[in-house]
N, C-alpha and C positions, 0 to 999 in steps of 0.2 A: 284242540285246534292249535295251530301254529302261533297264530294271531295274538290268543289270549294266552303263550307262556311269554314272547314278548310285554305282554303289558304289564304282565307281574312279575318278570325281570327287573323293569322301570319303577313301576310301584316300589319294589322292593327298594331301589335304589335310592328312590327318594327318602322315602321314609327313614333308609339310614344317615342320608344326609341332613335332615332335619334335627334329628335326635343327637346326634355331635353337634350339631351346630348349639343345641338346646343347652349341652352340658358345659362347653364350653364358649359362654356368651359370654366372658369377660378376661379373656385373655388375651382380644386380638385376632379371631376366628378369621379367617376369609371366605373360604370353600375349601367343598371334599374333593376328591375324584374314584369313584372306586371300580378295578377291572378286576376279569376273572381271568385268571392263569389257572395250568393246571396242580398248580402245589398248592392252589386257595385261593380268597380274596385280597384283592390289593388294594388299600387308601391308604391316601396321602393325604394328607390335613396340612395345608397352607393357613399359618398364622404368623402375624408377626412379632408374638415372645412367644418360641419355641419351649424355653426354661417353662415356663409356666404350664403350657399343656403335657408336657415329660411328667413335670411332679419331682415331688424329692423320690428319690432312685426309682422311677420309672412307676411309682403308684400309679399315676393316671393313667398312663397306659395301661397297668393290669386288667384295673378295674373294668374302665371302657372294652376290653376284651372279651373279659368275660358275659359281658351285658350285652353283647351283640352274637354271642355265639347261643344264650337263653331265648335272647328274645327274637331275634332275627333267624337263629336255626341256619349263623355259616358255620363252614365246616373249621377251616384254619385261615380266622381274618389277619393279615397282616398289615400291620399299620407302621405306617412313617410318617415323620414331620420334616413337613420344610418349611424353609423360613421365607417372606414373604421380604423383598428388596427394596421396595420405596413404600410403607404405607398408609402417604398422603396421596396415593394415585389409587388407591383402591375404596370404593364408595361404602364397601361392606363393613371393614374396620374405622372408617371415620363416622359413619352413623353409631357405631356402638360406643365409642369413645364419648359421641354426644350426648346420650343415654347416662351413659356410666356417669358423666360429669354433673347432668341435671340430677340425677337422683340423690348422690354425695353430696353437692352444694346448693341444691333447690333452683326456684325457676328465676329467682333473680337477677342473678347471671346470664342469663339466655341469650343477649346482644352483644355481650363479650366475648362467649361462647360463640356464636358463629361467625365472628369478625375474625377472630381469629383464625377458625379454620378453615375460611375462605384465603386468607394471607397465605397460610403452610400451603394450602392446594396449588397457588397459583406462583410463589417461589420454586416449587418442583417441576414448575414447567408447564403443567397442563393449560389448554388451551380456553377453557370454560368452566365454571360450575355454577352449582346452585342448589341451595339449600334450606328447604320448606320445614318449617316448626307450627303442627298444630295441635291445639287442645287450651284448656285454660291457664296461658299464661300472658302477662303475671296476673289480670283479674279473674274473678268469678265466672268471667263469660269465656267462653271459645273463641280465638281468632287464629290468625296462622301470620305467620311470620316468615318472608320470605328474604333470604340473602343470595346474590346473586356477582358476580362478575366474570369479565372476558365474553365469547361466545359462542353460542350451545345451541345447537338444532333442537328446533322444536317438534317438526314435521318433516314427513319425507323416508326414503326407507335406512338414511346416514341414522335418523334420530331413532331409529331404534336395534339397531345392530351396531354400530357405532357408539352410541353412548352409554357409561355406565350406568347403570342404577343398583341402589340398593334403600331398604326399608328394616326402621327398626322402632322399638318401643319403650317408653320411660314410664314405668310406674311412681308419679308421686301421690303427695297426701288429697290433692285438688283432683285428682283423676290422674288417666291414660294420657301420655304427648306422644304423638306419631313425629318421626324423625322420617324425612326421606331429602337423597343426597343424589342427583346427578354430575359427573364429570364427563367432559369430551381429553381424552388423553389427547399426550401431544404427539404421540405415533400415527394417529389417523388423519388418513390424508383426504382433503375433500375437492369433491369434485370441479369448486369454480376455483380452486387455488392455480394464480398464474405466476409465473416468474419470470422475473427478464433477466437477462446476461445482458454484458458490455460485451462490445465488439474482440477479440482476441489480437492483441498490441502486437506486431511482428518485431522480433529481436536480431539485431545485427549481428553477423557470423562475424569474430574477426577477434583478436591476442588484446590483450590491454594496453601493450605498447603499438600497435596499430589505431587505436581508440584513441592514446594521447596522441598521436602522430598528426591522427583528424583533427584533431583540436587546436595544436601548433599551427597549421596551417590555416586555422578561419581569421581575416584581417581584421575581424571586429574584436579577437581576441586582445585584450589588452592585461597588463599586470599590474595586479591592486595590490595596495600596500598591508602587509604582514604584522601581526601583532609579534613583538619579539617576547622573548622569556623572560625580559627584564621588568615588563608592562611599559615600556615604550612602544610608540607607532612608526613603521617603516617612513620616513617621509621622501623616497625615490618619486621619480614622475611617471609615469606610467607611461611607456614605450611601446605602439603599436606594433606591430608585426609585420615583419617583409614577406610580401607574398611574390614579388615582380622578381625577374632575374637581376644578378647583381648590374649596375651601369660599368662601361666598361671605362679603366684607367685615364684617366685626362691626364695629356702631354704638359711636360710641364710649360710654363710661359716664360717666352722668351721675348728681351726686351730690343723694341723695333729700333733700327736706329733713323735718328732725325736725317731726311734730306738735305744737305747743305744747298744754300741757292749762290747758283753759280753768278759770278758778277757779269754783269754785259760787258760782249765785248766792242769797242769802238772798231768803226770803219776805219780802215790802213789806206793811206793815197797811192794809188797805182802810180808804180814806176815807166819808169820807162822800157828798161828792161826784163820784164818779171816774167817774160813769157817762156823764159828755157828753165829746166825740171831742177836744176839747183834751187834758184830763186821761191819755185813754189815749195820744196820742200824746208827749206827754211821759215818758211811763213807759216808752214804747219805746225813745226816746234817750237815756235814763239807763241800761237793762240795755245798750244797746248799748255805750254809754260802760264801763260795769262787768267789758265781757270784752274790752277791747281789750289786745292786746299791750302789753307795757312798753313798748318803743320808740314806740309810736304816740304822739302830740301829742294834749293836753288842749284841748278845745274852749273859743274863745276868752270870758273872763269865768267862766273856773271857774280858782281858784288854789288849789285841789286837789293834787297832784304825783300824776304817769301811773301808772297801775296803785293804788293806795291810794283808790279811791272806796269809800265806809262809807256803812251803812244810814242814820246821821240828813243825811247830803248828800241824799239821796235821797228822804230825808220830809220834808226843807225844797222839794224841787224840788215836788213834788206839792201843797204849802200853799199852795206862791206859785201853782200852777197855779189851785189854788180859790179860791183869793183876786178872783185876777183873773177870773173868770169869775161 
């Protein structure tokens, strides 16, 4: 049947995967992967000291060769190693590491022991672990000892396809300690993880001398004083900005001059003859005379002095006018 060369394909599969693991449980094992090509079988052995599972010039690899081709019955197994990238993220090599440590330096240690390698898991990143110790340590009786931190599904279908596990075994002199190590790496992404963004800032289109230009012109802009290179402070006063159009030139001032006040002049006695047009015009060059400034010059044949013209000058001009007329 179909069915059952499937399963002892699998079988098969396993079984070689167990038995690598078996041989090499202290070098940093992780997992096998092994496919059929047509030139043979292909594994790859992911551990993280390559050196170690090679061998000095490739012993280990012979060896294990030859042992899979007796007892497993492949035809041309080819093996490769790679090397494992972070192996504080993988549960399979930190379970054995714990192993390997308790058995070397006893169960004393056991608290040191996993404080620490909760520390390395959680500097590389990962999002959770935890890390269960049981059997009798450090007394005669059985307990389990659980180190934990970050956080780790417990339930649900994240916690078991998502999370690592791995399981491993310390033979000491008190008995068997079961080691087991779950991690949540920090690649898996979980379902109620939400994230906010900030709103996206719009950026002004425009030269940097366009930019200072805006600037020049905001009137709140003012200029603050400068530390100079000497370690002195600028002490200038800070000079707001003109933002108005300039005012336009003011005329200069010109200086008014004082009114002089004219002196009153006295009523003249009407003559008798004043009424033909010599007489009045005479009478007109005498008041005119009469309110002239100090400064002005006395018209020529009066020895009068400027400014001091008197009623009887005045009724002597107006006699001689009738006279002669």
């Amino acid at each position: 049947m179909i069915e059952r060369q499937f399963v002892e394909k699998k079988l098969k599969e396993f079984e070689v995967q167990e038995f690598i693991a078996e041989n090499l449980k202290r070098v940093g094992h992780s997992h096998t992967t092994l496919t059929r090509t047509p030139m043979g079988e292909r594994i790859v052995i992911h551990a993280s000291k390559p050196g170690l599972v090679v061998g000095r010039k490739g012993q280990n690899i012979k060896t294990l060769t030859k042992t899979l081709k007796t007892r497993f019955k492949l035809d041309n197994p080819q093996i490769e190693i790679a090397e494992v990238e972070n192996g504080n993220l993988n549960p399979t090599i930190l379970a054995e590491r714990i192993a390997n440590t308790l058995e070397r330096f006893g169960p004393n240690r056991f608290k040191g022991i996993g404080h620490r390698t909760i520390a390395d898991v959680m500097s590389s990143g990962a999002i959770g672990i935890e890390v269960l110790i049981s059997g009798k340590i450090p007394s005669a009786r059985a307990r389990r000892w659980r180190f934990y931190q970050g956080y780790l599904k417990k339930s649900g279908d994240l916690a078991v396809t998502g999370v690592l596990k791995a399981y491993s075994t310390a033979k000491l002199k008190t008995g068997t300690v079961g080691i087991q190590v779950r991690i949540m790496p920090p690649d898996l992404e979980l379902p109620d993880k939400v994230e906010l963004f900030d709103e996206p800032v719009m950026e002004t289109e425009g030269t940097d001398e366009e930019l200072i230009a805006d600037e020049n012109d905001d009137p709140m802009t003012t200029a603050t004083a400068d530390t100079k290179s000497d370690g002195k402070k600028d002490t200038s006063v800070p000079v707001a900005k003109q933002t108005a159009k300039p005012a336009a030139a003011k005329r200069p001032a010109t200086r008014k001059k004082k009114a002089t006040p004219k002196p009153a002049s006295k009523p003249t006695p009407k003559a008798a003859d004043t009424n033909d047009a010599a007489g009045t015009a005479t009478a007109t060059k005498a008041a005119d005379a009469s309110s002239a400034s100090p400064g002005d010059t006395a018209p020529p044949g009066n020895t009068t002095p400027p400014g001091n013209t008197t009623h009887n000058d005045t009724t002597t001009d107006l006699t001689e006018a009738s006279d002669e007329s």
